[in-house]
Backbone as numpy.savetxt, mean C-alpha at the origin, in Angstrom:
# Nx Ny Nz CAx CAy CAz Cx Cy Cz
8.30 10.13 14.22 7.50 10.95 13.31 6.11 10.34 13.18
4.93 11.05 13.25 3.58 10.54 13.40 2.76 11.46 12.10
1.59 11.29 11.71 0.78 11.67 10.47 -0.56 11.65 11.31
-1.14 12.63 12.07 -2.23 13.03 12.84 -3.57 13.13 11.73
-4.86 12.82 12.72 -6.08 12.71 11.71 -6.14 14.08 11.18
-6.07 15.24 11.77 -6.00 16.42 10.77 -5.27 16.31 9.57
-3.99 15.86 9.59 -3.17 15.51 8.37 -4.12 15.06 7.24
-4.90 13.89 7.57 -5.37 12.80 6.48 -6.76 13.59 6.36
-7.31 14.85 7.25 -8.51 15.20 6.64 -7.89 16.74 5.63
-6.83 17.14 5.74 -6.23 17.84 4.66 -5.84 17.22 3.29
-5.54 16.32 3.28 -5.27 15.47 2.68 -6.77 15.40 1.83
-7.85 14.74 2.80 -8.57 14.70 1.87 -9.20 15.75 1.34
-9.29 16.71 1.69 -9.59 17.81 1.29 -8.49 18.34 0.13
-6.72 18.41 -0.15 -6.46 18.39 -1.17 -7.04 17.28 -2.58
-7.37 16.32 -2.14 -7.72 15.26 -3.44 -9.18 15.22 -3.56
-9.95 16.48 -3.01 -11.04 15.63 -3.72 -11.53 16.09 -5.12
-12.05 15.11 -5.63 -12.08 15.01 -7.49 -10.84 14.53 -8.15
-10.05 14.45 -7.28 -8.85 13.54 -7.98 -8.33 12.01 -7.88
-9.00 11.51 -7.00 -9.12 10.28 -6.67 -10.49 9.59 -6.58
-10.67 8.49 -6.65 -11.90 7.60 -6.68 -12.12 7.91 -5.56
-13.86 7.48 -5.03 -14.09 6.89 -3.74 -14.53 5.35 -3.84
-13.61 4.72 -3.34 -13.80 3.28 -4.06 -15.13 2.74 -2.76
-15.61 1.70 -3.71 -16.45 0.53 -2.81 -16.14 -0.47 -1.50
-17.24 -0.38 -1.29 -17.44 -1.61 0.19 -18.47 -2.69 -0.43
-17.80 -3.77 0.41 -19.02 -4.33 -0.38 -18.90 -5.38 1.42
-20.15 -6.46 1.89 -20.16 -7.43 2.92 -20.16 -8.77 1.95
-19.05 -9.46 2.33 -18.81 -10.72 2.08 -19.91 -11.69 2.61
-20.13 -13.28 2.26 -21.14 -14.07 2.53 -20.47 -14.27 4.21
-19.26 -14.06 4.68 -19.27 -14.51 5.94 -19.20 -13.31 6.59
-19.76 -12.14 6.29 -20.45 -11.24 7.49 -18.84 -10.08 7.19
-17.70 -10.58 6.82 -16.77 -9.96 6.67 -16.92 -8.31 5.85
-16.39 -7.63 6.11 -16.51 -5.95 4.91 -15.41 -6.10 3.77
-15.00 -5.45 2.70 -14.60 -5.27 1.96 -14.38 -4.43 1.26
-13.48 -2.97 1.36 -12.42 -2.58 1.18 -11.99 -2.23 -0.33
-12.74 -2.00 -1.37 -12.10 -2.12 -2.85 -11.32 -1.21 -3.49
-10.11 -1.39 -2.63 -9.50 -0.18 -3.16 -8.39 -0.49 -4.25
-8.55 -1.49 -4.33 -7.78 -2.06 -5.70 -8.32 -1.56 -7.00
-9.43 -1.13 -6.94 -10.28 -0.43 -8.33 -10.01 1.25 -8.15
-9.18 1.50 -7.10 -8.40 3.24 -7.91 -7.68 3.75 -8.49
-7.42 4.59 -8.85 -6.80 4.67 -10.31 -5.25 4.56 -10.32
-4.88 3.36 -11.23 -3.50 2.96 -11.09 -3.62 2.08 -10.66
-4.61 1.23 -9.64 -4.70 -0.12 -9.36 -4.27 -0.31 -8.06
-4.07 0.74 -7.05 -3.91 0.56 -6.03 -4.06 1.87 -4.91
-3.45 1.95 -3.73 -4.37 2.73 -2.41 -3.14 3.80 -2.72
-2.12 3.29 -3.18 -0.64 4.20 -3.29 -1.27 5.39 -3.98
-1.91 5.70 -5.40 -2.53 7.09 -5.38 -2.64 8.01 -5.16
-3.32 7.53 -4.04 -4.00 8.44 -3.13 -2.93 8.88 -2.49
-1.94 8.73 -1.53 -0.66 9.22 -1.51 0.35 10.19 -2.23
0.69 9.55 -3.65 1.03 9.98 -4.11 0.91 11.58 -4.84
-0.52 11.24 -5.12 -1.21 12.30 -5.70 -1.30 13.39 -4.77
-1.15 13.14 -3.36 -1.38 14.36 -2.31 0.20 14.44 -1.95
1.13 13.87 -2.17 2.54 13.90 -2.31 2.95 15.32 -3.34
2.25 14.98 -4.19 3.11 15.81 -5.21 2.33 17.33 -5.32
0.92 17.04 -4.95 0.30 18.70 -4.61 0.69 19.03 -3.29
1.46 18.86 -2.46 1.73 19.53 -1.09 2.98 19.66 -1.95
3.57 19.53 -2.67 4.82 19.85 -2.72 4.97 21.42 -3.72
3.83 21.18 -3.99 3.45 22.74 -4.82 4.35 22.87 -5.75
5.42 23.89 -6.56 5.72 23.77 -7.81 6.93 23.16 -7.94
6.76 21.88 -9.12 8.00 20.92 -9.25 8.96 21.46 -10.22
10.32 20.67 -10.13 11.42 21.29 -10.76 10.94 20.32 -12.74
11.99 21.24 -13.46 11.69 20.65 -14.42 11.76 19.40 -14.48
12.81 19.09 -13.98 13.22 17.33 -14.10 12.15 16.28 -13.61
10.95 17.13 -13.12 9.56 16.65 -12.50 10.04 15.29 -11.90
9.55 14.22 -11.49 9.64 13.47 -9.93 10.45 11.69 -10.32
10.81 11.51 -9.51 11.33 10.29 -9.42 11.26 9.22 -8.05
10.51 8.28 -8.40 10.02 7.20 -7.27 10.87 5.87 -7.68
11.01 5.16 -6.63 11.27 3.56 -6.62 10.70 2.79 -6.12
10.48 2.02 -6.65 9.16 0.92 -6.24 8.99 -0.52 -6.55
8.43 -0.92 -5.88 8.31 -2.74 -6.67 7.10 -2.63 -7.58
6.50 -1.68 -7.76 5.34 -1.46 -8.93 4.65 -0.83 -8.46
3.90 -1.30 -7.61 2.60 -0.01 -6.97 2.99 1.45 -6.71
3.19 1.76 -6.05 4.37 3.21 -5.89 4.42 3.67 -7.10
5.27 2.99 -8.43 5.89 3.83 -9.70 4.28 3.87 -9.85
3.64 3.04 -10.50 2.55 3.62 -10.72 1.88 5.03 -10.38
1.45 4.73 -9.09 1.32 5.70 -8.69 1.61 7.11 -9.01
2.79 6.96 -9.00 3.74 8.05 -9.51 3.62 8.39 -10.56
3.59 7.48 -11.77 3.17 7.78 -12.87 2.22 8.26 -13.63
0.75 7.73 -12.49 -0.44 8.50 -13.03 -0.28 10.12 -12.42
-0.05 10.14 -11.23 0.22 11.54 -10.58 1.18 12.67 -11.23
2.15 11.96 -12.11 2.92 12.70 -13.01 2.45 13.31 -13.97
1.37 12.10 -14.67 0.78 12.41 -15.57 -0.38 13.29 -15.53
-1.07 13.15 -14.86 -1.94 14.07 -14.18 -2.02 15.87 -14.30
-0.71 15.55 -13.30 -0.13 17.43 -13.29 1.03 17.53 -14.58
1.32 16.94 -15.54 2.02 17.25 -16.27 3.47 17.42 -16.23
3.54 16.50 -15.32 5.25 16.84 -15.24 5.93 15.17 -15.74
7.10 15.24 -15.97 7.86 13.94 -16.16 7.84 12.88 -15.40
7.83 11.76 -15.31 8.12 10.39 -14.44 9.23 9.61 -14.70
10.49 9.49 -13.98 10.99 8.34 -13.60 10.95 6.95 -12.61
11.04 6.17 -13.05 10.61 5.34 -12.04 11.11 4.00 -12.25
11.90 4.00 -11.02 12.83 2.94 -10.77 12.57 1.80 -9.66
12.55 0.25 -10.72 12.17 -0.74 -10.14 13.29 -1.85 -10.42
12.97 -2.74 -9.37 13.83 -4.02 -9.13 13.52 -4.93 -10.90
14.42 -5.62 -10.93 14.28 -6.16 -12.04 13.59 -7.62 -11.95
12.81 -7.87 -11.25 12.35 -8.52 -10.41 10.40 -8.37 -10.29
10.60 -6.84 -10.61 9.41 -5.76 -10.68 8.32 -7.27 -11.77
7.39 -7.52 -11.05 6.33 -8.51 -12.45 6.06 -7.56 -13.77
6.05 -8.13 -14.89 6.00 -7.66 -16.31 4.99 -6.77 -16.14
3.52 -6.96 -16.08 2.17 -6.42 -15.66 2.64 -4.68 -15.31
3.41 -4.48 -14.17 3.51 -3.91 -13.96 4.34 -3.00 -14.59
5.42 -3.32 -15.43 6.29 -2.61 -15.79 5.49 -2.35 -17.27
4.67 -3.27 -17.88 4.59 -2.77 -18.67 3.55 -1.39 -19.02
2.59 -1.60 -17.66 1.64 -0.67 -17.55 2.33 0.98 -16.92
3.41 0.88 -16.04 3.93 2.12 -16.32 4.43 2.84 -17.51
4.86 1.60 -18.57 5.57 2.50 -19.90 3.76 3.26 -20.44
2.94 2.26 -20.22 1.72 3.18 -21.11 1.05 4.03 -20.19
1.40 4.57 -18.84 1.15 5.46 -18.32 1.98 7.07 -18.73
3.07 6.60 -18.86 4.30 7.58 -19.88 5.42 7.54 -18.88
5.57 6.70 -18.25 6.92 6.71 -17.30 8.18 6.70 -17.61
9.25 7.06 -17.49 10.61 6.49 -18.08 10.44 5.33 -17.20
10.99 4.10 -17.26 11.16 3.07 -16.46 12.72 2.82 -16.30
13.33 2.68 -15.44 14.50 1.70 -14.84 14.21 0.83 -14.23
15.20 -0.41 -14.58 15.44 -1.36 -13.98 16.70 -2.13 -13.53
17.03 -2.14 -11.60 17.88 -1.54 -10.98 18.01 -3.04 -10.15
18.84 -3.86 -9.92 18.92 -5.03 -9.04 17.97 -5.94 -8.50
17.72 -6.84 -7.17 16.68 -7.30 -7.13 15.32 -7.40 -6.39
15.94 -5.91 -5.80 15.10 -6.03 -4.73 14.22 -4.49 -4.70
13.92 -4.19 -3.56 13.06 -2.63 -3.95 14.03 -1.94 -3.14
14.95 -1.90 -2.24 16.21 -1.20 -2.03 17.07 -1.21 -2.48
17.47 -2.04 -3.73 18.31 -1.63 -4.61 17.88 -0.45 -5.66
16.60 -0.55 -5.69 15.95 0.43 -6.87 15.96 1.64 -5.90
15.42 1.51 -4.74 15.51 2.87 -4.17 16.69 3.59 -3.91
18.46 2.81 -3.95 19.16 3.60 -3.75 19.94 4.31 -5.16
19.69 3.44 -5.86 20.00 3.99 -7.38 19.06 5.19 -7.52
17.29 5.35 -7.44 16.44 6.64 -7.52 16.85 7.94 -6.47
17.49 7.46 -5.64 18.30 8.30 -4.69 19.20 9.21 -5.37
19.96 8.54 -5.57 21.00 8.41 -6.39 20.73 9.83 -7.81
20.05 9.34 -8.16 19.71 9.88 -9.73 19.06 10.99 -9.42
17.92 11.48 -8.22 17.33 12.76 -8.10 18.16 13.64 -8.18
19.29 13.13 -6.72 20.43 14.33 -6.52 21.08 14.70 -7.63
21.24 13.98 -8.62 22.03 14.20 -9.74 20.97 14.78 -10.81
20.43 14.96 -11.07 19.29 15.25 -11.89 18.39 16.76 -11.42
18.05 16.80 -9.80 17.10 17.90 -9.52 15.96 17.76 -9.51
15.65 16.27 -9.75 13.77 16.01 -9.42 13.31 15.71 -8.41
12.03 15.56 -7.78 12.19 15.53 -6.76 11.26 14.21 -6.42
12.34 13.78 -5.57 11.85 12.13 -5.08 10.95 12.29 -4.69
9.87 11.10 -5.02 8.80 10.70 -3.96 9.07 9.59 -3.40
8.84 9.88 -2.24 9.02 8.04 -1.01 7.77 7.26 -1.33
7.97 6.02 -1.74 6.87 5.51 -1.87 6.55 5.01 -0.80
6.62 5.08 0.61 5.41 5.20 1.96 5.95 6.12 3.02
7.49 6.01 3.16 8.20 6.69 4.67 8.02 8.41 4.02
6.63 9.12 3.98 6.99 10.48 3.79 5.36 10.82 4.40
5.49 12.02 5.21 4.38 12.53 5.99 2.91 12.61 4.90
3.46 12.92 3.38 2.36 13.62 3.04 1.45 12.35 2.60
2.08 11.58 1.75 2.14 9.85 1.22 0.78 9.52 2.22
1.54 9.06 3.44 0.52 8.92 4.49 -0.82 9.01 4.81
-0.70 10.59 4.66 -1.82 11.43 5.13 -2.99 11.07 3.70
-1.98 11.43 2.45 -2.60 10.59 1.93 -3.56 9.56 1.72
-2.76 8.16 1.63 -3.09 7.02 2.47 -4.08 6.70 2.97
-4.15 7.87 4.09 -5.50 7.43 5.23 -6.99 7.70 5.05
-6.43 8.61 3.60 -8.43 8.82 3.31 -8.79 7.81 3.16
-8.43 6.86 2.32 -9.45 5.57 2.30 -10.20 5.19 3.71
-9.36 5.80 5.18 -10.12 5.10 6.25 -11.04 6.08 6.67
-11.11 7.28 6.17 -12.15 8.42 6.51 -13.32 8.04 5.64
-13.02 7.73 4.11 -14.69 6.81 3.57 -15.00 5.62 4.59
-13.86 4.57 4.88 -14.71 3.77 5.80 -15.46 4.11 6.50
-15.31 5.04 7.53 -15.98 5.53 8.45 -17.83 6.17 8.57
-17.90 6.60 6.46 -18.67 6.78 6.12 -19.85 5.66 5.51
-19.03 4.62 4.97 -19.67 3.78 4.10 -20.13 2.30 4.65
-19.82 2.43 5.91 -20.09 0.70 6.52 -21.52 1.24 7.82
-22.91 0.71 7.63 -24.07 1.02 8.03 -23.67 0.30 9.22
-23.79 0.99 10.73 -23.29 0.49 12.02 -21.93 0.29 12.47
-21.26 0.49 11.48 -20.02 0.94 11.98 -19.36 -0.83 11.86
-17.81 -0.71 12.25 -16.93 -1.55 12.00 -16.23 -1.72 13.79
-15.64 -2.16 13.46 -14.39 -3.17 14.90 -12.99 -2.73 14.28
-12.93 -3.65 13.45 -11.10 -3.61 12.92 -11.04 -3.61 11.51
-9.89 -3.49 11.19 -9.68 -3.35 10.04 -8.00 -4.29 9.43
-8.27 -4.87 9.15 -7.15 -5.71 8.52 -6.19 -5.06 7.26
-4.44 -5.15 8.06 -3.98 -4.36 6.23 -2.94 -5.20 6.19
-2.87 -5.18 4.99 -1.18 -5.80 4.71 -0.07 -4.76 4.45
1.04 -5.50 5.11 1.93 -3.91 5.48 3.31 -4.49 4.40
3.78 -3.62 3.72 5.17 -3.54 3.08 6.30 -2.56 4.16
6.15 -1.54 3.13 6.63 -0.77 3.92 6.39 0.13 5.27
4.55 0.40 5.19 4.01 0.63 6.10 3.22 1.52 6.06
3.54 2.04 4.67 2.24 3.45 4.41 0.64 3.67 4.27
0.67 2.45 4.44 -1.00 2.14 4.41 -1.19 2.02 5.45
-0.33 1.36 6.50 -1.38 1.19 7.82 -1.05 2.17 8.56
-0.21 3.04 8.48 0.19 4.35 9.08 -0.77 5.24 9.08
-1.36 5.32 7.62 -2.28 6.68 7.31 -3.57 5.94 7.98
-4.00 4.07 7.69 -5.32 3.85 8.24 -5.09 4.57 9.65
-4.13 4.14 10.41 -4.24 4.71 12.31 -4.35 5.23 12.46
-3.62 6.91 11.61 -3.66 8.24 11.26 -5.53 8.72 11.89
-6.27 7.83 10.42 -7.55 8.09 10.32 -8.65 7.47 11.21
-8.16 6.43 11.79 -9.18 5.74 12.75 -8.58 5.92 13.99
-7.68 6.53 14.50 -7.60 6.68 15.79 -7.46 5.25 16.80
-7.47 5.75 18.26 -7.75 4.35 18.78 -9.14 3.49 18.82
-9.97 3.93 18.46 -11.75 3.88 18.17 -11.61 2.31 17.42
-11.26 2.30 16.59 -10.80 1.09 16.19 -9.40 0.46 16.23
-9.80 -1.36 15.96 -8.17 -1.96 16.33 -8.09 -2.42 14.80
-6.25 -1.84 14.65 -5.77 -2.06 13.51 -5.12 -2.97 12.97
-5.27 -4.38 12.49 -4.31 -5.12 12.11 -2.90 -5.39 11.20
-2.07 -5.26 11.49 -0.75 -5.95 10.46 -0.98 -7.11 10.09
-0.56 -7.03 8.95 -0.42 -8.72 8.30 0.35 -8.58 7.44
1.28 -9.49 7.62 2.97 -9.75 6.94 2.95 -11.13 6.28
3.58 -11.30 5.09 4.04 -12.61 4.70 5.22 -12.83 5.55
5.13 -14.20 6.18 6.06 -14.86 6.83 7.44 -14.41 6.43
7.85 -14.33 4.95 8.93 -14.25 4.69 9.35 -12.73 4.15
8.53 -11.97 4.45 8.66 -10.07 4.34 7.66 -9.50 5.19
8.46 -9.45 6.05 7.83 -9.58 7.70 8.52 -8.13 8.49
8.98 -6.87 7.54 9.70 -5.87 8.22 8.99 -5.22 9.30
7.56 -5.01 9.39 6.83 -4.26 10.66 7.25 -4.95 12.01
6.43 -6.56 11.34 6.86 -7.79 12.76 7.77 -7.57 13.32
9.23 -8.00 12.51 10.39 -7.66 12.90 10.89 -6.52 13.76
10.29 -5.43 13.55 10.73 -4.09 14.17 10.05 -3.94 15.30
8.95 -4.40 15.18 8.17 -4.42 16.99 8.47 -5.37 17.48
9.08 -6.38 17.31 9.79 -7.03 18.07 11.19 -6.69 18.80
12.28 -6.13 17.67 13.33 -5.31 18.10 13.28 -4.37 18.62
12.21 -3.26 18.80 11.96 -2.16 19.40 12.73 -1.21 18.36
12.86 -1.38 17.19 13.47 -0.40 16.31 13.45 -0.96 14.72
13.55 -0.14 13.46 13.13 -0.61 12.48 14.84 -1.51 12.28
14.68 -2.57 11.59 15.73 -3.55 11.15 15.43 -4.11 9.83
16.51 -4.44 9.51 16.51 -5.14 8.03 16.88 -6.74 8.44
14.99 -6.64 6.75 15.05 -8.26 7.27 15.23 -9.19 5.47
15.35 -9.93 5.58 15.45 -10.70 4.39 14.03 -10.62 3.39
13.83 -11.03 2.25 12.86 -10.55 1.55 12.84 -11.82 0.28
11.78 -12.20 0.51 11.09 -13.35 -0.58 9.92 -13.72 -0.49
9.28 -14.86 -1.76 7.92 -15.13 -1.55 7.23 -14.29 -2.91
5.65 -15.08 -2.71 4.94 -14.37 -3.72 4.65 -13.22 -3.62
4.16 -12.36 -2.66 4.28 -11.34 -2.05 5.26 -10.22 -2.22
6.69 -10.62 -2.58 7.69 -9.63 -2.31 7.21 -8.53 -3.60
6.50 -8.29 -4.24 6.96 -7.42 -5.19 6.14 -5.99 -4.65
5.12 -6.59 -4.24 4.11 -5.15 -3.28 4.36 -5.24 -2.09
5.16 -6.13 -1.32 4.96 -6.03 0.19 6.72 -6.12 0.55
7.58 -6.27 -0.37 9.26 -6.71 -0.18 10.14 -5.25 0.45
9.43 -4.66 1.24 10.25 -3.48 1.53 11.27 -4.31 2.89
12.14 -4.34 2.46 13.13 -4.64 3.37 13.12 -4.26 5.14
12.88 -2.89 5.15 12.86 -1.87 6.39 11.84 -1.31 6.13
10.92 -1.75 7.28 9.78 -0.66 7.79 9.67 1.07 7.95
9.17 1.53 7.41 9.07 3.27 7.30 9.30 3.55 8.93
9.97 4.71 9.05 9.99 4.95 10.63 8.48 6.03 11.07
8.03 6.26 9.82 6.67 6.48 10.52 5.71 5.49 10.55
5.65 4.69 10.26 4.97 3.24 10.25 5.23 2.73 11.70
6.18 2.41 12.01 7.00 2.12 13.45 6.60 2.94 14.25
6.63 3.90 13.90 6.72 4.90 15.43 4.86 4.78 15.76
3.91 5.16 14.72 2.56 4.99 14.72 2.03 3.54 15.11
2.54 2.29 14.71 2.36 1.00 15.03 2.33 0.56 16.30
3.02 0.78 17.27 3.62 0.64 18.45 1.98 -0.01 19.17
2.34 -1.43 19.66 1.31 -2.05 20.10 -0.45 -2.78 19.87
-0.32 -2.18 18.38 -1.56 -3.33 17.21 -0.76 -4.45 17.36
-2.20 -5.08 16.79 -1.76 -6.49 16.37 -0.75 -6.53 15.29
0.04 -7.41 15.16 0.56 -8.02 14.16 0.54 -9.29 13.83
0.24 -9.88 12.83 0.35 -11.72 12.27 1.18 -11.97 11.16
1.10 -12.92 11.20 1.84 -13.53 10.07 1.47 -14.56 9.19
1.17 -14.70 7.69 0.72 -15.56 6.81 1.83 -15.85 5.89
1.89 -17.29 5.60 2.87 -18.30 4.69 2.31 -17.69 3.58
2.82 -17.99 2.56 2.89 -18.27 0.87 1.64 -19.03 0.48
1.26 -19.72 1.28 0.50 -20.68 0.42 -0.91 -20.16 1.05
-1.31 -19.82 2.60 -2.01 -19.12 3.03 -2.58 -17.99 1.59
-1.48 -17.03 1.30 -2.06 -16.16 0.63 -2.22 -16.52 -0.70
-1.55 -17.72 -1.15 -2.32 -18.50 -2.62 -3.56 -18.69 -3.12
-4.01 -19.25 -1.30 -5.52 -19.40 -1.23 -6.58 -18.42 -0.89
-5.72 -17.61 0.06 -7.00 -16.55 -0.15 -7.42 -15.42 -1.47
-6.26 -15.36 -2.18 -5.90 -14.71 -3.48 -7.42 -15.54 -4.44
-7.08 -16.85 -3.91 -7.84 -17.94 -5.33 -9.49 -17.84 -4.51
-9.37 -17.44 -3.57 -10.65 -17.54 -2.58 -11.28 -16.17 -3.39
-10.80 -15.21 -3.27 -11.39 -13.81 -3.44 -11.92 -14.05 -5.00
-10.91 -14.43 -5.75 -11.42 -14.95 -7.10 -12.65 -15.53 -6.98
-12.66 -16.69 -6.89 -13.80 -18.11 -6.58 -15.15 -17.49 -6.35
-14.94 -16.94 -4.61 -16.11 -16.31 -4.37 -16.75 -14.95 -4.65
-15.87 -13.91 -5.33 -16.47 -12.32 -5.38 -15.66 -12.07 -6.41
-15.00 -12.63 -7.67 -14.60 -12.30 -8.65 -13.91 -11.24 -8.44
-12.91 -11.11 -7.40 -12.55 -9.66 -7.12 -10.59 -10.49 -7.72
-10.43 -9.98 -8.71 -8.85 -10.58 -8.81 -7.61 -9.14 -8.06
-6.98 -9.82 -7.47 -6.37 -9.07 -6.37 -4.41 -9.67 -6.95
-3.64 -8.59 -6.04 -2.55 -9.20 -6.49 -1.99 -9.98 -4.99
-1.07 -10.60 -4.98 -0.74 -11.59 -3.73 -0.52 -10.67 -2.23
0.16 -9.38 -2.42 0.02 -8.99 -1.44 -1.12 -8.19 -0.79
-1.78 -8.40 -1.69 -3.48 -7.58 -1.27 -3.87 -8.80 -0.30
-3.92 -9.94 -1.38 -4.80 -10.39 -0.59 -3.77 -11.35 0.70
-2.70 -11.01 0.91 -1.83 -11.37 2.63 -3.74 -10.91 3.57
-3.68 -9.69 3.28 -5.22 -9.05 4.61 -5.91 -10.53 4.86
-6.68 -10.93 3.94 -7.72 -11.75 3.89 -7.29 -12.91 4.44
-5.86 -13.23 3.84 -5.09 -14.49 4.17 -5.30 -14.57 6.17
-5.28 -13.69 6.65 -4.91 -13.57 7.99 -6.71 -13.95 8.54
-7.45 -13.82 7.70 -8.86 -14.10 8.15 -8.98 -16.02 7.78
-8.74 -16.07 6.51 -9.02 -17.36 5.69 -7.85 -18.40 6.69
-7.08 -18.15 7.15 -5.70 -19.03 8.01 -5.85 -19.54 8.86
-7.04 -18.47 9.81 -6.66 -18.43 11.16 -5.36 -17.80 11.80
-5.02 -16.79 11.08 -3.97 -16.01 11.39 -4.52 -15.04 12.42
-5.24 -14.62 11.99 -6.45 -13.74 13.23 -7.71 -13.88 12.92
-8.32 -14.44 14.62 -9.65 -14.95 14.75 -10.39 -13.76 15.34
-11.45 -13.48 14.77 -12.30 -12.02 15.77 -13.02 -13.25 16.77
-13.11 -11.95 17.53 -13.92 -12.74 18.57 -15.35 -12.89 18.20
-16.32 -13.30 18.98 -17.92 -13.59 18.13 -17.97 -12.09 18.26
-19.30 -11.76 17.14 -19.30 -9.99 17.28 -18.75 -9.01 16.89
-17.41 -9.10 16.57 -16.19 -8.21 15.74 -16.52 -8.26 14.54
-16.91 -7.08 14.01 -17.02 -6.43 13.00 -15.64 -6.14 11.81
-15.29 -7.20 11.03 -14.09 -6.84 10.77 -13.76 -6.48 9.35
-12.86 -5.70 8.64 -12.76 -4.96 7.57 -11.57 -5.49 6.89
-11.61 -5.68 5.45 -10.43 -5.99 4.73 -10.30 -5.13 3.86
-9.10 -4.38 3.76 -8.90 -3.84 3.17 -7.95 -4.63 1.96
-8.61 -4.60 0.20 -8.07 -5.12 -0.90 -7.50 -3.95 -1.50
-6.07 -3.74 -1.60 -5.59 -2.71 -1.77 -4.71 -2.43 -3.03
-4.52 -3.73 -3.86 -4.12 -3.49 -5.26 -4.44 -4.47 -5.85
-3.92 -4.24 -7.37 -4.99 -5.37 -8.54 -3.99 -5.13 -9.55
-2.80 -5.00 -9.56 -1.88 -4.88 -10.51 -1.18 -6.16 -10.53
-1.74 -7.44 -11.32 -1.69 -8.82 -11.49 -1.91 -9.40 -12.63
-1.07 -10.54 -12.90 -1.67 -10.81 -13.68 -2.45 -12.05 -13.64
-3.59 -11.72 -14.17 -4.70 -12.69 -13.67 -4.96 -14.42 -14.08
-4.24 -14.58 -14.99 -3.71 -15.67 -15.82 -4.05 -16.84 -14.79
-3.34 -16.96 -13.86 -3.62 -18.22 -12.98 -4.82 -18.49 -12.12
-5.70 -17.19 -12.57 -6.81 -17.57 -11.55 -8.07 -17.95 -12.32
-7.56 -18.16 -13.88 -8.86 -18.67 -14.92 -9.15 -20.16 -14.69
């Protein structure tokens, strides 16, 4: 299953006025920057979501139910709120406080469902069928995607001479699905995985999506166990890397330090893959980070 650039320019054409057009900004080392952590809800999921639930045109009463490690419910929650319909939203218990507590003041019902983000997703499974609302996938769904990929149709607009690559950090995969969606082969797309929630890696290595183990600072935005099979099927031959825990400690405390930009751990995995030496551009490569959520709590970076 694939999410074509027509997709993501319908897409943007359903959301516009309903989503931010977030900022770029050039870092002191020539690097771009990506601020999509400042859209509404605190992350790129939104934008997804929000074009999730208007392609789906009129919802049942029981209005929608997502599972998520936080970004996603969010999502969901402002998008609920938005069009006026109900939110459930079911997270690992595991889910950081920050987050859970900012869905209750979005108006979410909240659950909290085992420890991981596939335990929450099979319980929200679970509960639609029984209920009549209608799930949203928080990345493995065409519209999500298409979604998704506007952020890479502003790139295209907002960087003077144009770009090379673009760096993402992948969970489940819905972000870098919709970026490829939108940039085509014109540009090269990076993966970047925490070492220890590593489901894309894993699956292009196996030649098929697999379940992989899940931990680290990272796991709560990036802990999707199994890679989306449209993520996979669209991925097939980018780069992929891999960054430790402590890698993304520092680039997290880096982004702080130098551009006051407070990010949450799996945002900043992207940067980690620049700051590591996880991936080196060659001289000349024009390269893009995409900062893709800010639902943190910022406490440790005072």
């Amino acid at each position: 299953m694939t999410v074509s650039y027509d997709d993501v320019r319908a897409a943007a054409a359903r959301l516009e006025g309903r989503i931010r057009r977030t900022p770029v900004f050039r870092g002191d080392d020539g690097v771009w920057f990506k601020l999509e952590h400042t859209q509404h809800a605190g992350s790129f999921k939104t934008r997804g979501m929000v074009n999730q639930i208007l392609a789906a045109g009129t919802l049942p009463d029981a209005g929608i139910v997502a599972a998520s490690g936080g970004n996603a419910g969010l999502a969901a929650a402002y998008a609920a709120r938005e069009s006026g319909v109900r939110a459930e939203v079911f997270v690992p218990a595991t889910a950081p406080a920050v987050k859970v507590a900012k869905l209750g003041k979005l108006g979410a019902h909240v659950v909290q469902v085992g420890n991981e983000y596939a335990e929450a997703y099979e319980a929200a499974v679970v509960h639609a069928a029984a209920t009549g609302a209608r799930f949203c996938h928080a990345y493995d769904d065409p519209d999500m995607v298409a979604g998704n990929g506007t952020l890479g149709l502003e790139l295209l607009d907002q960087i003077p001479g144009g770009f090379d690559t673009v760096l993402v950090a992948v969970g489940g995969g819905g972000l870098i699905a919709g970026v490829i969606a939108a940039l085509g082969s014109a540009h090269r797309v990076v993966a970047v995985e925490p070492v220890s929630a590593s489901a894309l890696h894993a699956a292009l290595a196996a030649g098929a999506p697999v379940d992989v183990p899940v931990s680290g600072v990272a796991a709560d935005s990036l802990g999707a166990r199994r890679v989306g099979r449209i993520a996979f099927d669209m991925a097939a031959g980018i780069p992929s890397v891999l960054v430790d825990d402590q890698a993304i400690i520092d680039a997290r405390r880096r982004l702080w330090d130098d551009y006051r930009q407070a990010v949450e751990h799996g945002t900043a995995a992207a940067y980690a893959a620049l700051t590591s030496g996880a991936y080196v551009p060659a001289p000349g490569e024009r390269a893009v980070v995409l900062l893709c959520g800010a639902n943190t709590n910022p406490a440790d970076l005072a």
